[in-house]
C-alpha positions as CSV (number, residue, x, y, z in Angstrom):
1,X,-34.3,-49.9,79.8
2,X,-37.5,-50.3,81.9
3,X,-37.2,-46.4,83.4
4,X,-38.7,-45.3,79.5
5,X,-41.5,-47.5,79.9
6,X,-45.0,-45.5,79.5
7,X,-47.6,-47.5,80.8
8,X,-51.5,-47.1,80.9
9,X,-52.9,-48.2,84.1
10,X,-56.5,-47.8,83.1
11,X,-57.3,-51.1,81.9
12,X,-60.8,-52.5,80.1
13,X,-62.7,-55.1,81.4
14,X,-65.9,-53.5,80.3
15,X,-69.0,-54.0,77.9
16,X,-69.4,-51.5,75.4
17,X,-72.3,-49.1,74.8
18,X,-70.7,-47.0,71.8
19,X,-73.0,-47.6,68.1
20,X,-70.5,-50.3,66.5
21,X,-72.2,-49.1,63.2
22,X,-70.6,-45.2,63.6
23,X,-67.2,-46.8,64.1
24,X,-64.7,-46.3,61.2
25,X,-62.5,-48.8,60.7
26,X,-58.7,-48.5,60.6
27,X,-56.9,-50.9,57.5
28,X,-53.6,-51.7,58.9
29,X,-50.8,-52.9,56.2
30,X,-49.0,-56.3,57.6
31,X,-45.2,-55.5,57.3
32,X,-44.7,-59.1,58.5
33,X,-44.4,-62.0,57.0
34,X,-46.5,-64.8,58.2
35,X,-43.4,-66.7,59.5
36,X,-42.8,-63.6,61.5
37,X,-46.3,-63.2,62.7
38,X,-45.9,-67.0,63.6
39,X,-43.0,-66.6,66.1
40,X,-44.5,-63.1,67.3
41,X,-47.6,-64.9,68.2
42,X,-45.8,-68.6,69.4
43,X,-43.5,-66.4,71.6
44,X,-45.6,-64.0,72.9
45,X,-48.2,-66.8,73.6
46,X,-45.2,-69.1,75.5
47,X,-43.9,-65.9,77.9
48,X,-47.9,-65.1,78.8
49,X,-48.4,-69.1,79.4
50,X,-45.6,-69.3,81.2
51,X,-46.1,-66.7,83.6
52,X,-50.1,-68.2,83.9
53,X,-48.8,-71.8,84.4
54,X,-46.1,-70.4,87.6
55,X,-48.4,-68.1,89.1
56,X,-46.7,-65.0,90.2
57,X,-47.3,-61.7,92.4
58,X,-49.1,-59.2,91.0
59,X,-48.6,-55.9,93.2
60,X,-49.6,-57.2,96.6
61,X,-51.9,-59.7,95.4
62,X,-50.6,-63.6,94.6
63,X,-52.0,-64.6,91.7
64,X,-52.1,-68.6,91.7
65,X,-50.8,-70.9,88.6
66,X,-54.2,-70.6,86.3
67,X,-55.0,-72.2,82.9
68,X,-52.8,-71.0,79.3
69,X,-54.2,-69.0,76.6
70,X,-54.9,-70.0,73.3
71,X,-53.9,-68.1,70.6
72,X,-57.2,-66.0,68.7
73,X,-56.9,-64.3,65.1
74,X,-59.8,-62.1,65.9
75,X,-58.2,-60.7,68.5
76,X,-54.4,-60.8,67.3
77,X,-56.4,-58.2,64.5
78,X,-58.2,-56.0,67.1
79,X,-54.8,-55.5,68.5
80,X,-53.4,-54.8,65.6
81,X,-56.0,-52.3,64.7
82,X,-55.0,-50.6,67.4
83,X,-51.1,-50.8,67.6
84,X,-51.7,-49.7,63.8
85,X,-53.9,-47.0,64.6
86,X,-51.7,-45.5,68.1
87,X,-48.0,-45.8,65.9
88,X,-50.0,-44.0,62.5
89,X,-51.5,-41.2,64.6
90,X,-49.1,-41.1,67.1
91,X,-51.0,-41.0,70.5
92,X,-51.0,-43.7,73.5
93,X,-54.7,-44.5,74.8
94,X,-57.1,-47.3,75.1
95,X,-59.6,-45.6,73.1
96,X,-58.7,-45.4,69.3
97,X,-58.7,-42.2,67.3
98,X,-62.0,-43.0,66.0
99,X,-63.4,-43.3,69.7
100,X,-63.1,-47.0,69.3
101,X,-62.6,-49.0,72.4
102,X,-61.6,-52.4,73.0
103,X,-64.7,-54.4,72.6
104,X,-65.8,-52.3,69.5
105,X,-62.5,-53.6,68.2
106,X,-62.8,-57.2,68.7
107,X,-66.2,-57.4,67.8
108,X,-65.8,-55.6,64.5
109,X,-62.9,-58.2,64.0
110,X,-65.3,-61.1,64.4
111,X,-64.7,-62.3,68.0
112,X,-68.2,-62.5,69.9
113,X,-66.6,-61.9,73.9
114,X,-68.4,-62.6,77.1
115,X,-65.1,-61.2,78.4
116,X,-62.6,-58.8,77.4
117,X,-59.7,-56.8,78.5
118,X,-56.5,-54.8,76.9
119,X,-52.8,-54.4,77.9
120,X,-51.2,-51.2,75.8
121,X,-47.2,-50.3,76.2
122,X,-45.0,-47.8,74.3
123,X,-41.7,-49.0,74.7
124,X,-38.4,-50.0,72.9
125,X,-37.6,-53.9,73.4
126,X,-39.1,-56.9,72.7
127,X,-41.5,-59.2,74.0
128,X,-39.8,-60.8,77.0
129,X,-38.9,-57.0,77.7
130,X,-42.5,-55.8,77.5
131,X,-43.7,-59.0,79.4
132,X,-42.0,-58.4,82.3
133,X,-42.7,-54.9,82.2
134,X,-46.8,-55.8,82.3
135,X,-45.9,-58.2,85.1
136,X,-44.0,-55.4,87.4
137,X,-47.2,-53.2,86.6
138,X,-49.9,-54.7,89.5
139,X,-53.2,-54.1,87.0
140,X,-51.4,-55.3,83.8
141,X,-50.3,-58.2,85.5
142,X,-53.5,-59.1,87.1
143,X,-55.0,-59.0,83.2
144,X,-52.4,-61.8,82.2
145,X,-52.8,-63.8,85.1
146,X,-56.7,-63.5,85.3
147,X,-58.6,-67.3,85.4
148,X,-61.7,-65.2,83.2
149,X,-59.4,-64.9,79.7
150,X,-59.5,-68.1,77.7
151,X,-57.8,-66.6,74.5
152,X,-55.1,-63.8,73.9
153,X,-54.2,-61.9,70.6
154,X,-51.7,-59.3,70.4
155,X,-49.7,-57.2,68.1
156,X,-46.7,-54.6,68.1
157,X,-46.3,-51.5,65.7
158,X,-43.2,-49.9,65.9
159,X,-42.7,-49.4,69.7
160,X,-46.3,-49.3,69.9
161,X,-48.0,-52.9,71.9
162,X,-51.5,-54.4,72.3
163,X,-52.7,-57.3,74.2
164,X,-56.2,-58.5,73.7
165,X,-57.5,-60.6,76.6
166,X,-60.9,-62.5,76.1
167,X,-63.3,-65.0,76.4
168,X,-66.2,-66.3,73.9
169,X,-70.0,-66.4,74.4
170,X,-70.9,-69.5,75.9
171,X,-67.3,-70.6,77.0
């Protein structure tokens, strides 16, 4: 199951320079209900937490036990955005068809970051499946267990996944 995973190593910790006011914005249609989106969101917050809370190795590098998430709208819809916009037009990439990247994303969804970072997988499963996936990937790993994320959102369209890592202004 894991040999069709398509991962992108090139992950975003980065400030963004692009015109936020030239960004077009994709309108993705919720297909799930909100008790779905509720156990998406508990479940994928609980296997992230879990993994931060154990501490784990990340490629070579031992990542120690480090604080849990909490759960952000704001970012739960720039990942969503993007999940939306990678299954619609059907490309894998960290930058969204509209040139977007990830902080253009969150901070047209109304989260102000200090801090920000993206996961991305195409891959049939579900979460614990894409979880462990991240964790056997040494960069995508390293995102989860990082001590500088306070607050995680993520979505999944289709086979299409997006984890949004970040951290507030003034946290």
């Amino acid at each position: 199951m894991l040999k069709n995973l398509l991962f992108c190593t090139l992950l975003f910790a980065i400030s963004c320079s692009a015109d936020r006011d030239e960004l077009s914005t994709v309108t993705p249609i919720s297909t799930l209900s909100s008790a779905e989106l509720s156990e998406f969101s508990s479940t994928m917050l609980s296997e992230v937490n879990a993994l931060r809370t154990q501490g784990c190795t990340c490629g070579d590098t031992e990542m120690p036990a480090v604080a849990p998430l909490q759960w952000n709208e704001e970012l739960s819809s720039s990942a969503d955005r993007h999940a939306y916009d990678m299954h619609s037009q059907k490309f894998f990439n960290h930058k969204g068809s509209d040139n977007s990247k990830v902080g253009d994303r969150t901070f047209e969804a109304g989260y102000s970051w200090s801090t920000i970072a993206e996961n991305i997988a195409y891959v049939p499963g579900d979460i614990a499946d894409v979880i462990d996936g991240w964790k056997k990937s040494s960069n995508h790993c390293k995102q989860m267990m990082s001590a500088d994320y306070k607050d995680l959102g993520a979505a999944q369209r289709g086979d299409y996944w997006v984890q949004v890592f970040g951290t507030q202004i003034g946290e």
